[in-house]
Each structure stands twice: as structure tokens, then as C-alpha cells.
C-alpha positions as CSV (number, residue, x, y, z in Angstrom):
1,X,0.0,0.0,0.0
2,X,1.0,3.2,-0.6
3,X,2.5,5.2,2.9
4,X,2.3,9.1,3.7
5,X,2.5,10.9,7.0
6,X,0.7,11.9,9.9
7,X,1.3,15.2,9.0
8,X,4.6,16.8,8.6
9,X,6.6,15.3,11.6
10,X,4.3,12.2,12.3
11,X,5.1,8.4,11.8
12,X,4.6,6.7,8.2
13,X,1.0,4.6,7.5
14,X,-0.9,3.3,5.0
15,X,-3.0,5.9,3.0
16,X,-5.6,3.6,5.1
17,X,-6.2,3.1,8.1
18,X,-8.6,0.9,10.3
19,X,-10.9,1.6,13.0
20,X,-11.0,-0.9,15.3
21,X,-14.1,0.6,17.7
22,X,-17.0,-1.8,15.4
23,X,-15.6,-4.6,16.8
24,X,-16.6,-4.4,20.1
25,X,-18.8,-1.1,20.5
26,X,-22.1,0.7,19.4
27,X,-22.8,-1.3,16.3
28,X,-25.1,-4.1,16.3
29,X,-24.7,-4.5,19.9
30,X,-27.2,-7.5,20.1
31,X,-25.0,-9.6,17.9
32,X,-22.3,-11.5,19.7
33,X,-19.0,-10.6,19.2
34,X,-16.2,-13.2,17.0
35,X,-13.3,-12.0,18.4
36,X,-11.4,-14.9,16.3
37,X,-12.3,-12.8,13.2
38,X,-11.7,-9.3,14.8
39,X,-8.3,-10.6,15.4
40,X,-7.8,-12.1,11.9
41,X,-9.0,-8.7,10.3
42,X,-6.5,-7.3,12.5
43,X,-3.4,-9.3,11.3
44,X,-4.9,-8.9,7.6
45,X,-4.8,-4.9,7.6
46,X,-1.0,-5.4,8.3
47,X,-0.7,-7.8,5.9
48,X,-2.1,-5.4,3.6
49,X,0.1,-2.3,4.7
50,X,-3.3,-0.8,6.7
51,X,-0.8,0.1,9.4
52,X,-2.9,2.7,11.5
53,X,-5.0,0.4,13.9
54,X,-7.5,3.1,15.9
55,X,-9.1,2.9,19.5
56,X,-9.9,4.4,22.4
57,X,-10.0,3.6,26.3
58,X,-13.8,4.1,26.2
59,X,-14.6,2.0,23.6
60,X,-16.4,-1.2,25.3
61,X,-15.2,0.3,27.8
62,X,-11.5,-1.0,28.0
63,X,-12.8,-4.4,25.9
64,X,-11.7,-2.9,22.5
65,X,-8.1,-2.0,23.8
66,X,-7.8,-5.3,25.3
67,X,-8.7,-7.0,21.8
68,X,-6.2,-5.0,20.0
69,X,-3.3,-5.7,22.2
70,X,-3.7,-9.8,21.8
71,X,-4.2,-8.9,18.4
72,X,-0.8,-7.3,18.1
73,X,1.0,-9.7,20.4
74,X,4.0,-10.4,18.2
75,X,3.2,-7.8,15.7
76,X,3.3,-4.9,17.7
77,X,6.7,-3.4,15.7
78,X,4.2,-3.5,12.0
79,X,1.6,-1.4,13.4
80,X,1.2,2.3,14.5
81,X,-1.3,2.3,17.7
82,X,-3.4,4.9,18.0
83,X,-6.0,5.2,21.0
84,X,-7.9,7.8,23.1
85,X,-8.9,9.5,26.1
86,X,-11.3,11.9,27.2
87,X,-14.5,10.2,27.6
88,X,-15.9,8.0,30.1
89,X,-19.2,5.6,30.2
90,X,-21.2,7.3,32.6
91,X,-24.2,4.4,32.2
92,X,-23.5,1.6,30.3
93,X,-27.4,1.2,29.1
94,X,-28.9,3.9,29.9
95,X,-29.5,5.4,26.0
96,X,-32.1,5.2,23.6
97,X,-32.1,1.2,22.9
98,X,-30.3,0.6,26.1
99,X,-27.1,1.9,24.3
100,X,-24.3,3.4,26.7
101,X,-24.6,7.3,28.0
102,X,-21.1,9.1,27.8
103,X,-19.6,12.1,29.1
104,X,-16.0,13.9,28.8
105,X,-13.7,13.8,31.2
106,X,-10.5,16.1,30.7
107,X,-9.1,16.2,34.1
108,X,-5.6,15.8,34.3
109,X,-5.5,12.9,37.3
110,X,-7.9,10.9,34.6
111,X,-5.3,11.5,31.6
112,X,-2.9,10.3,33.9
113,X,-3.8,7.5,34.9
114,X,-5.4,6.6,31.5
115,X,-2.5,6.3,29.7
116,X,-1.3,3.7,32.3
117,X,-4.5,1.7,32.0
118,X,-4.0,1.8,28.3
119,X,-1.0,0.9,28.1
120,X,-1.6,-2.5,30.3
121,X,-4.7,-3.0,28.1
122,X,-2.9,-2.5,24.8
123,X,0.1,-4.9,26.1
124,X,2.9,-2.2,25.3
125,X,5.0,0.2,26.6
126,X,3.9,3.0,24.5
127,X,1.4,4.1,21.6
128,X,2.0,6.0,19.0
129,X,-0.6,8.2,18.7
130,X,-2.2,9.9,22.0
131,X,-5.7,11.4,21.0
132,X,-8.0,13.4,23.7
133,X,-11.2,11.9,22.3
134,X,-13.0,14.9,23.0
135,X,-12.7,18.5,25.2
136,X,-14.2,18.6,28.1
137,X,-15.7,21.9,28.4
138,X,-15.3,21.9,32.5
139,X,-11.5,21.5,32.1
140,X,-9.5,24.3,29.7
141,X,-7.8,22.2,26.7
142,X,-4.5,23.7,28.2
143,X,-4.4,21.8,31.7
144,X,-5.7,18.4,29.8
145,X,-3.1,18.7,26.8
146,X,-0.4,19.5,29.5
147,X,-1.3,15.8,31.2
148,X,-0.9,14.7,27.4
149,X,2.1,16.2,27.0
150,X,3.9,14.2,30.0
151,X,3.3,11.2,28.6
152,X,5.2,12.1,25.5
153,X,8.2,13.3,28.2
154,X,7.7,9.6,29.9
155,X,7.9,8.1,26.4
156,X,4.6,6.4,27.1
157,X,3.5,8.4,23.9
158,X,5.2,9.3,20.8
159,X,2.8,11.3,19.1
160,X,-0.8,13.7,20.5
161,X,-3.9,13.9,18.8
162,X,-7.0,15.9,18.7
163,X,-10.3,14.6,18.0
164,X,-13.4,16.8,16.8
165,X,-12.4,20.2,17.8
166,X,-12.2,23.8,16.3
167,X,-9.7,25.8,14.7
168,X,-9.5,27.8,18.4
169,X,-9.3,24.7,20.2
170,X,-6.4,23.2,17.8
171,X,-4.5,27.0,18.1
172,X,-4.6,26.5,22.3
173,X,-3.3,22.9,22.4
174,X,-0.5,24.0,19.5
175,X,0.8,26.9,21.8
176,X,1.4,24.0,24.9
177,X,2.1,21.2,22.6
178,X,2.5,20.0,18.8
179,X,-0.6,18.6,17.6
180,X,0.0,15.9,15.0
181,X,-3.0,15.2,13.8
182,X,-6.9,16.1,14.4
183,X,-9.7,13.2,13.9
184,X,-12.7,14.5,12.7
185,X,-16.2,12.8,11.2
186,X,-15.6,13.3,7.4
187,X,-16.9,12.2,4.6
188,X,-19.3,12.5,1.6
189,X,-22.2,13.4,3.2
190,X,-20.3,14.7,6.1
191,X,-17.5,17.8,4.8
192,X,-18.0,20.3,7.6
193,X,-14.0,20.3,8.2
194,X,-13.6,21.7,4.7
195,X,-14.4,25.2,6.0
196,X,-12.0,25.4,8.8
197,X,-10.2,22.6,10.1
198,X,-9.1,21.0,7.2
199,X,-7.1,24.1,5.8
200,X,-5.4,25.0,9.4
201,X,-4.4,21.1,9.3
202,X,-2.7,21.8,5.5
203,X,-1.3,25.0,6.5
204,X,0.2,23.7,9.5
205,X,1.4,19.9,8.7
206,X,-1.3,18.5,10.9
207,X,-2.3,15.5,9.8
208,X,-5.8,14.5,9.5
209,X,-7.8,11.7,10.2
210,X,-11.3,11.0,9.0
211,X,-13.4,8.6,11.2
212,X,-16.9,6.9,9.9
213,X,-15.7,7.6,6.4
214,X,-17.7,5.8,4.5
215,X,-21.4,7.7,6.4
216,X,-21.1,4.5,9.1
217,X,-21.9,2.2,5.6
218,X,-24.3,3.9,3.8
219,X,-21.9,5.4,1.2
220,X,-21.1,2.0,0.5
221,X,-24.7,1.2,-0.3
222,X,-25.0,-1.2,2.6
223,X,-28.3,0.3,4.2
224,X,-31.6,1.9,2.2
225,X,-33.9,1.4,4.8
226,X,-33.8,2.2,8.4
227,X,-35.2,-1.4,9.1
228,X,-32.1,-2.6,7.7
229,X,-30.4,-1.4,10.6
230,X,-29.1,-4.0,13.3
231,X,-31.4,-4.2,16.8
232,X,-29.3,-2.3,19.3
233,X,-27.0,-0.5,16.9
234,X,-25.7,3.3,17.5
235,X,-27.1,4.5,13.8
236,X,-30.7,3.7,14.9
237,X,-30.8,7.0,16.6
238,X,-29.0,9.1,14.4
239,X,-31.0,11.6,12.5
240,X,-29.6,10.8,8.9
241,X,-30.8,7.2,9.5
242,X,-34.3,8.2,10.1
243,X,-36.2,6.7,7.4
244,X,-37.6,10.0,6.0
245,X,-34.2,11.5,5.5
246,X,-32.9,8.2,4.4
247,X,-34.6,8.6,1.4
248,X,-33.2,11.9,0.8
249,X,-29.9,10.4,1.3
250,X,-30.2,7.8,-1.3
251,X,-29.6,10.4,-3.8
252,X,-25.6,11.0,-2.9
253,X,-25.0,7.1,-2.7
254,X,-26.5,6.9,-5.8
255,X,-23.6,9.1,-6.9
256,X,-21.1,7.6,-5.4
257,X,-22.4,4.4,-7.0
258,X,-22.4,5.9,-10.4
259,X,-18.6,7.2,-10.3
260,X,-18.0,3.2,-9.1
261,X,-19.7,2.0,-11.8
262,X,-18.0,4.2,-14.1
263,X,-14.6,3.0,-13.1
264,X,-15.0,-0.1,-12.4
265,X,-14.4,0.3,-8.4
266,X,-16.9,-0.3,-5.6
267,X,-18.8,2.7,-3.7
268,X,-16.2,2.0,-0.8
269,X,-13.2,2.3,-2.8
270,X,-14.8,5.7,-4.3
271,X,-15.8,7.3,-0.9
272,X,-12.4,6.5,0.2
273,X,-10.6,7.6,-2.5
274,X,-12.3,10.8,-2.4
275,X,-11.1,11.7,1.2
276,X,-7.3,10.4,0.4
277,X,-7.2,13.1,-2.9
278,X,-8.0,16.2,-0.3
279,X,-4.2,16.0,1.0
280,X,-1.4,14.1,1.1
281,X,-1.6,13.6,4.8
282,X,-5.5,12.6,4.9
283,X,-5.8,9.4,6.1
284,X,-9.4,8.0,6.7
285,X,-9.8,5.0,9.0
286,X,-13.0,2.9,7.9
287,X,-13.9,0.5,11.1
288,X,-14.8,-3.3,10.0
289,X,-14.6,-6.6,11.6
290,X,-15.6,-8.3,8.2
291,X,-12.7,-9.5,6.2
292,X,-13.8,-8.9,2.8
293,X,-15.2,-5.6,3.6
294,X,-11.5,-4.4,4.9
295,X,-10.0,-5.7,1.4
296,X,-12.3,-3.6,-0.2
297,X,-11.6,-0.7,1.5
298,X,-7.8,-1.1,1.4
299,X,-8.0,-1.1,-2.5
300,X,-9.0,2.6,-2.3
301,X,-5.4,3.0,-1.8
302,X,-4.5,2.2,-5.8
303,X,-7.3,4.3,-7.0
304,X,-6.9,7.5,-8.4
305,X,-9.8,9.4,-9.1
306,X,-10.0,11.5,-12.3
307,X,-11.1,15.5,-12.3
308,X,-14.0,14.5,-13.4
309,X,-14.6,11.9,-10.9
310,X,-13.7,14.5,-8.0
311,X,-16.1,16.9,-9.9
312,X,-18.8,14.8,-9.6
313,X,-18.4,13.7,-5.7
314,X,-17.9,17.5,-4.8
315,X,-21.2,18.4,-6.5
316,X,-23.2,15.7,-4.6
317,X,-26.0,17.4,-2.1
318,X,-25.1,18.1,1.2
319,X,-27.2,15.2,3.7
320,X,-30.2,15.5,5.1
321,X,-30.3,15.6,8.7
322,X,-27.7,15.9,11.4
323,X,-25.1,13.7,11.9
């Protein structure tokens, strides 16, 4: 696979990168979990030079981190590690469809002691990538990216993150420590980033990291119908999933779908491919747990879309509904 940057002074990855959260969190939460597969998906994304391997503390909680570090038990030196911090379950059923309720939690005793926690959990002394999942708006960004910041002077850290902030927020954290990259939602239907973050990340060499790239499947033409939707799955209660405004939808998979079927690709590879031509150092990370699914997607990395192709997807209607 082709390899670029996390920004200007980040580690080398795939153009690809996988989100491991699926495989043990929000989707399809009713369906028991293969964690034989996970962990063969796993080993296949390195095999495949998908290199950037994405979670986060809160994600099970703590059962996602845990999968990925028996996953890379042995392999540990192929991958770059990238996990989170910042949020907490605060009830573990307690949402719509008895999904989990979580809050922030920026506090520098809780980064701390995270990134211990973590690191036990992920079987390794350090991770590559530190990301503060999201700002907690009782703590300023300063005193929680200062406890960030010590785990880089420990070594327990290599690299910081941010995840779904603002321009501002991004400045703040920059003036204690670099910021190498910034995950944000971004895809077709969702391009908010393009106004702001996305050109403070080029003009700075931050590198940046789209998460549910593909619209949580539906680019990929996997769901036309709300009923389609697993029992106990996150999307269920997401306004674009709403059956009304799935209709609406329909009309910028359709496009993506088109552009595939001009090119002989798949709607994956083209929604992927899409995000990887807005900058050399955008690097989406589609989650799966299915092996042929993560194939597909890593074959967006050897397709290069035409102007016309990029035309085309740029026109597309914005979404209907929030995200």
C-alpha cells in the first residue's frame, strides 16, 4: 500500500487506516462478538500495509483495547497504535435502545492515569498516537493537553492527537504542545472540516484523520432502509438514519455508485478515494470486523480518481439531517 505521513513530523501509515471501535462497540450491539475474526482482520490490515490500527480507552469500555493488544501480540513493531482518552461511560445502558450514556472527562489525574490503564490493556509500553477523544468543556484544553504532553516526556507516547475540535481549540493545544494530527467525522455526506479545520491542518502539517468515512456504511450502499439497521445499533438513533431523511440520502449514494460503476471500483473504494485526494496527509480510517469488507476498503489505496470523478463527488447534495 501506498504510505504518507501523519502530518509533517508524524510516523509513516498506509494511506488507510482501520478503525478498530465496530468490533466491540455501538454497532449491532445484540450480535455476539467473534473475536477470532476481529483478530484475523486485524493481522490482515498489516498484511495489507493498513498500518494505522484506531481505539480508544472508552470503547467497550477498555474491551476494545484489550482486543487490540492480543491482536498485536507479536506484531506490535508492524503497526502504529493509535488510541484515546477523554470520555468515560457514565451508564452503560442507559440510552435510547439501552445503548451506553457518555460524558468527557478532561481532568488531568484521569489522563494520567489513563494512559497507564491503556497501556496494560494494549500490552505495550507505549502508543503511538495519544488522541484526547473529546474536550471537556469543565477543564481548559491547556491543563488536559499538558497531562498529554507528560506522557510524550515519559515516552509512554510518541505522538498527541485531537479529536473533533475547532480551529481555536487546535490554536490552544498548539501553543502547549505540537498537535500531529486532528480526527474528525468526514466524509461525503459529512464535509464540515472543509471550512476550517481541514485548511489549518494543511497550513500547519497537521495531519488529519477522518473517522466513519464511508457515512457509518451507507456510502457503501449497505443500508436503504432504516429497518435494515441491526437491533441495538448506534445509527438507529442518528438523525440521517431516520427513514424519511434516508430517502433523501439515497440520492448521494446513488452518486457515489455511479462514479463506481463508471470505473469499475466499488462505492467504498470511491468514498475512500475521495477523502485520500484532499491531501497528502489525509488518512481515513473505515472501522470493520468483516474480512472482505477491509480488502475492499484497502483497494481505495491504488485508485486514483479522475477530475471529473472529484467533480462529480464534490457536486453531490449536502445530507439531510444531522449527523
Amino acid at each position: 500500500m501506498r504510505n504518507t505521513t501523519l502530518g509533517t513530523r508524524g510516523p509513516r501509515v498506509g494511506v488507510i487506516g482501520l478503525g478498530a471501535m465496530g468490533m466491540s462497540f455501538l454497532y449491532d450491539m445484540a450480535a455476539p462478538r467473534d473475536e477470532a475474526t476481529s483478530v484475523s482482520v486485524i493481522h490482515q490490515a498489516l498484511d495489507l500495509g493498513v498500518t494505522l490500527i484506531d481505539t480508544a480507552d472508552v470503547y467497550g469500555p477498555h474491551t476494545n483495547e484489550e482486543l487490540v493488544g492480543r491482536a498485536l501480540t507479536g506484531r506490535r513493531d508492524r503497526a502504529v497504535l493509535a488510541t484515546k482518552v477523554g470520555r468515560v461511560v457514565v451508564d452503560p445502558t442507559g440510552g435510547p435502545d439501552n445503548l451506553p450514556i457518555l460524558a468527557g472527562n478532561g481532568r488531568p489525574e484521569h489522563i494520567r492515569a489513563s494512559i497507564d490503564a491503556s497501556l496494560r490493556r494494549l500490552n505495550t509500553d507505549h502508543v503511538d498516537l495519544y488522541q484526547l477523544h473529546r474536550v471537556d468543556p469543565q477543564v481548559p484544553i491547556e491543563e488536559t493537553w499538558g497531562a498529554m504532553a507528560e506522557a510524550v516526556a515519559a515516552g509512554k507516547a510518541r505522538h498527541l492527537g485531537l479529536s473533533e475540535v475547532t480551529v481555536e481549540q487546535i490554536q490552544r493545544a498548539r501553543a502547549v504542545h505540537p498537535v500531529t494530527t486532528v480526527q474528525s467525522e468526514f466524509s461525503l455526506w459529512t464535509r464540515g472540516v472543509q471550512a476550517e479545520v481541514l485548511p489549518y491542518c494543511r497550513q500547519h502539517g497537521i495531519g488529519l484523520l477522518p473517522y466513519s468515512p464511508l457515512g457509518r456504511g451507507f456510502l457503501a450502499g449497505r443500508f436503504t432502509s432504516f429497518d435494515q439497521l441491526p437491533h441495538n445499533d448506534h445509527r438507529r438513533r442518528l438523525p440521517r438514519f431516520q427513514q424519511d431523511n434516508l430517502w433523501a440520502n439515497l440520492a448521494i449514494a446513488a452518486k457515489v455508485r455511479e462514479v463506481a460503476d463508471r470505473i469499475e471500483a466499488t462505492p467504498a473504494q470511491v468514498a475512500l478515494a475521495w477523502l485520500v485526494a484532499q491531501g497528502p496527509h489525509v488518512v481515513p480510517i473505515p472501522g470493520t470486523k468483516t474480512p472482505a469488507y477491509l480488502v475492499d476498503n484497502a483497494g481505495a489505496a491504488d485508485l486514483r480518481l479522475s477530475p471529473a470523478d472529484l467533480a462529480d463527488l464534490d457536486a453531490v447534495p449536502p445530507a439531510v439531517g444531522a449527523r
